[in-house]
C-alpha positions in Angstrom: 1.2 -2.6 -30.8 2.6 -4.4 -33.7 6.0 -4.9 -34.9 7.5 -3.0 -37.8 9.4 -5.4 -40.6 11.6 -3.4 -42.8 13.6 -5.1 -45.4 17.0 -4.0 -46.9 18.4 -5.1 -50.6 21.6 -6.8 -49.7 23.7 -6.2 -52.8 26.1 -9.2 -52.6 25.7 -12.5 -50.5 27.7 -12.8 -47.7 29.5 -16.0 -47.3 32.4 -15.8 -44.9 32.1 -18.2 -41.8 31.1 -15.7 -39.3 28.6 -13.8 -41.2 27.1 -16.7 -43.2 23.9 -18.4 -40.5 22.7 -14.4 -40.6 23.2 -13.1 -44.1 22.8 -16.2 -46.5 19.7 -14.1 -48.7 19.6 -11.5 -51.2 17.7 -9.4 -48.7 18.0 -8.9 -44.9 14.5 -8.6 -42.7 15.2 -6.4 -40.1 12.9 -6.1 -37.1 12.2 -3.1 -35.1 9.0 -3.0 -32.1 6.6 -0.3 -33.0 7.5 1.1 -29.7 11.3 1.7 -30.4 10.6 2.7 -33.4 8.5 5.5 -32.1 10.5 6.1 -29.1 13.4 6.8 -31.4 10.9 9.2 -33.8 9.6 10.9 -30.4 13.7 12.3 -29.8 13.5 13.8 -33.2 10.7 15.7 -32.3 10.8 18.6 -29.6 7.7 20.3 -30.9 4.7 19.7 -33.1 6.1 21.2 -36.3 3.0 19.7 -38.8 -0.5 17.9 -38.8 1.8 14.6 -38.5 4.0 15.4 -35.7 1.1 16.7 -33.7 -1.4 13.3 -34.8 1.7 11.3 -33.7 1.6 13.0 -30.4 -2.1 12.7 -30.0 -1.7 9.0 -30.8 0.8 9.2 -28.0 -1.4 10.7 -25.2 -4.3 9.1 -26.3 -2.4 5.4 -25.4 -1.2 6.7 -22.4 -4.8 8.1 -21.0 -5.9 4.8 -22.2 -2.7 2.7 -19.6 -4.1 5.0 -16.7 -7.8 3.8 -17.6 -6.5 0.6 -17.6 -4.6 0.8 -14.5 -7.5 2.7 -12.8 -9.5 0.2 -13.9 -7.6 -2.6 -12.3 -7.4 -1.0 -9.0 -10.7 -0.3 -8.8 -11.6 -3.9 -9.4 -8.8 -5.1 -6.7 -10.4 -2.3 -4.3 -14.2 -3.7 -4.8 -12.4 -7.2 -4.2 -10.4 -6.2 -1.1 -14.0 -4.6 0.0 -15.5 -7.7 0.1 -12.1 -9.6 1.8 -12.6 -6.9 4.4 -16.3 -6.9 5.1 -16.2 -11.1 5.2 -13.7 -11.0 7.6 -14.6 -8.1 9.7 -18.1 -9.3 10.2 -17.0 -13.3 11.1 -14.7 -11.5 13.6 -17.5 -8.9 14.9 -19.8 -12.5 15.4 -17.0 -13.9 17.8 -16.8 -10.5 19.5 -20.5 -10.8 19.9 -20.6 -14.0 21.6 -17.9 -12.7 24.4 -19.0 -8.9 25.4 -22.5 -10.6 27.0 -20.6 -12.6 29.6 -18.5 -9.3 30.1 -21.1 -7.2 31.2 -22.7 -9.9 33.1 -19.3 -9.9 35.1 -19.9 -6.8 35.5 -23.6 -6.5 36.8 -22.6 -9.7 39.1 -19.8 -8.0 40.4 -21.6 -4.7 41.0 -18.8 -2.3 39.9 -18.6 0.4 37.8 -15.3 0.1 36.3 -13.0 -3.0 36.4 -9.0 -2.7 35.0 -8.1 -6.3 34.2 -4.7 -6.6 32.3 -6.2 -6.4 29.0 -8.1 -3.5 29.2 -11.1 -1.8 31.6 -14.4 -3.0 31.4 -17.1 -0.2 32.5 -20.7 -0.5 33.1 -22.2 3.1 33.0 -25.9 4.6 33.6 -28.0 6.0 30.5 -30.2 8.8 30.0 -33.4 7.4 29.0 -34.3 8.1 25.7 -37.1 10.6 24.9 -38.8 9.7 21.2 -41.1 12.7 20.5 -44.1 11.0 18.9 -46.2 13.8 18.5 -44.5 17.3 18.2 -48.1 19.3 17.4 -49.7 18.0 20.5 -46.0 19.4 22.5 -45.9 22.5 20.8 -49.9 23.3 21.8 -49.2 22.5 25.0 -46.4 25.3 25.4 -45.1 23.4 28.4 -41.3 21.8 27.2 -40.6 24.4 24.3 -37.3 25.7 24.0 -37.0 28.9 22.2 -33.8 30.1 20.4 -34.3 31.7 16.9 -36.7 28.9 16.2 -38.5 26.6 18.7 -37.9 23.3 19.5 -38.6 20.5 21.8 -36.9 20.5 25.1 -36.0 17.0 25.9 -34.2 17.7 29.0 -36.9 19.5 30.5 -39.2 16.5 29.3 -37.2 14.2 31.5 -37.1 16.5 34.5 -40.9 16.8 34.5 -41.5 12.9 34.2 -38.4 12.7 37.0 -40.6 14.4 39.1 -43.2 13.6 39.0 -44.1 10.7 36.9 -46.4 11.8 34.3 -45.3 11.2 30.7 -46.8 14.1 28.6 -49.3 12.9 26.0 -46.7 12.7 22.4 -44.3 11.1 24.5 -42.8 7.7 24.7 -40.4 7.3 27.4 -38.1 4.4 27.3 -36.0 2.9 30.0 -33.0 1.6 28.6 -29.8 -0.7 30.4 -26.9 0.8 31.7 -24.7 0.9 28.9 -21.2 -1.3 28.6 -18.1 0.0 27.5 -14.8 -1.7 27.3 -11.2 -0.6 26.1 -8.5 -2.6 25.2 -4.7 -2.6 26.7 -2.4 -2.8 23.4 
């Protein structure tokens, strides 16, 4: 906002010593912010009374919806940059974790132990399921072999991996895939 200027006649020049570097015109220019100004008007008013009192309080909301768009605004901007701060850093960290957990589990396929406690945590090497990927669920549901029935049918996966457990054959729509034990570690804080 703007500053308000009001000037005052001054009926007589002032001229004694302590007055004269302010009041040395035949008029005084007095300056009041906008803001006081209104701040001052705003105490007079307890309730919209007329068309002016309640545009003036319009005008008032209307600034202060647009310092919380403002503000919003800015945070929103700082949150997209922090975002980025975080996602550079994280993933340059995440390459240098990367680079250590190989020689980890190799530790722990050399050493042939499950689970290892070390001072800064437990390393764990533990077997997986393999994983069944249906390829082909018409070919599984004509065959009426691994269905599952509940209120609707479904593929039973477990009973997929039973059957090839034992004895070997791999339905047709299936892919079975071995996968490595999986390594876990947890950290001592």
């Amino acid at each position: 906002m703007g500053d308000l200027f009001l000037q005052l006649p001054c009926n007589k020049a002032v001229t004694t010593a302590q007055n004269y570097n302010y009041l040395t015109i035949s008029t005084i220019t007095w300056r009041y912010s906008v803001e006081n100004y209104y701040e001052e008007f705003l105490d007079e008013i307890q309730e919209a009374k007329s068309m002016a009192d309640a545009d003036y309080l319009l005008g008032k909301v209307a600034e202060l919806d647009s310092q919380i768009d403002e503000i919003n605004k800015s945070a929103q901007t700082q949150l997209e940059r922090i975002g980025l701060w975080q996602e550079s850093r994280t993933t340059s960290i995440e390459k240098q974790k990367d680079y250590y957990l190989p020689f980890l589990k190799a530790y722990m396929v050399n050493s042939g132990k499950k689970t290892e406690k070390l001072v800064n945590g437990t390393l764990s090497l533990r077997k997986q399921q393999p994983k069944i990927e249906i390829l082909d669920e018409g070919l599984l549901f004509e065959s009426g072999e691994f269905i599952r029935t509940k209120t609707s049918s479904s593929i039973d996966k477990a009973e997929i991996r039973n059957h090839i457990k034992q004895t070997g054959e791999i339905p047709d729509g299936v892919e079975f895939i071995e996968r490595d034990d999986k390594f876990g570690y947890k950290v001592t804080v």
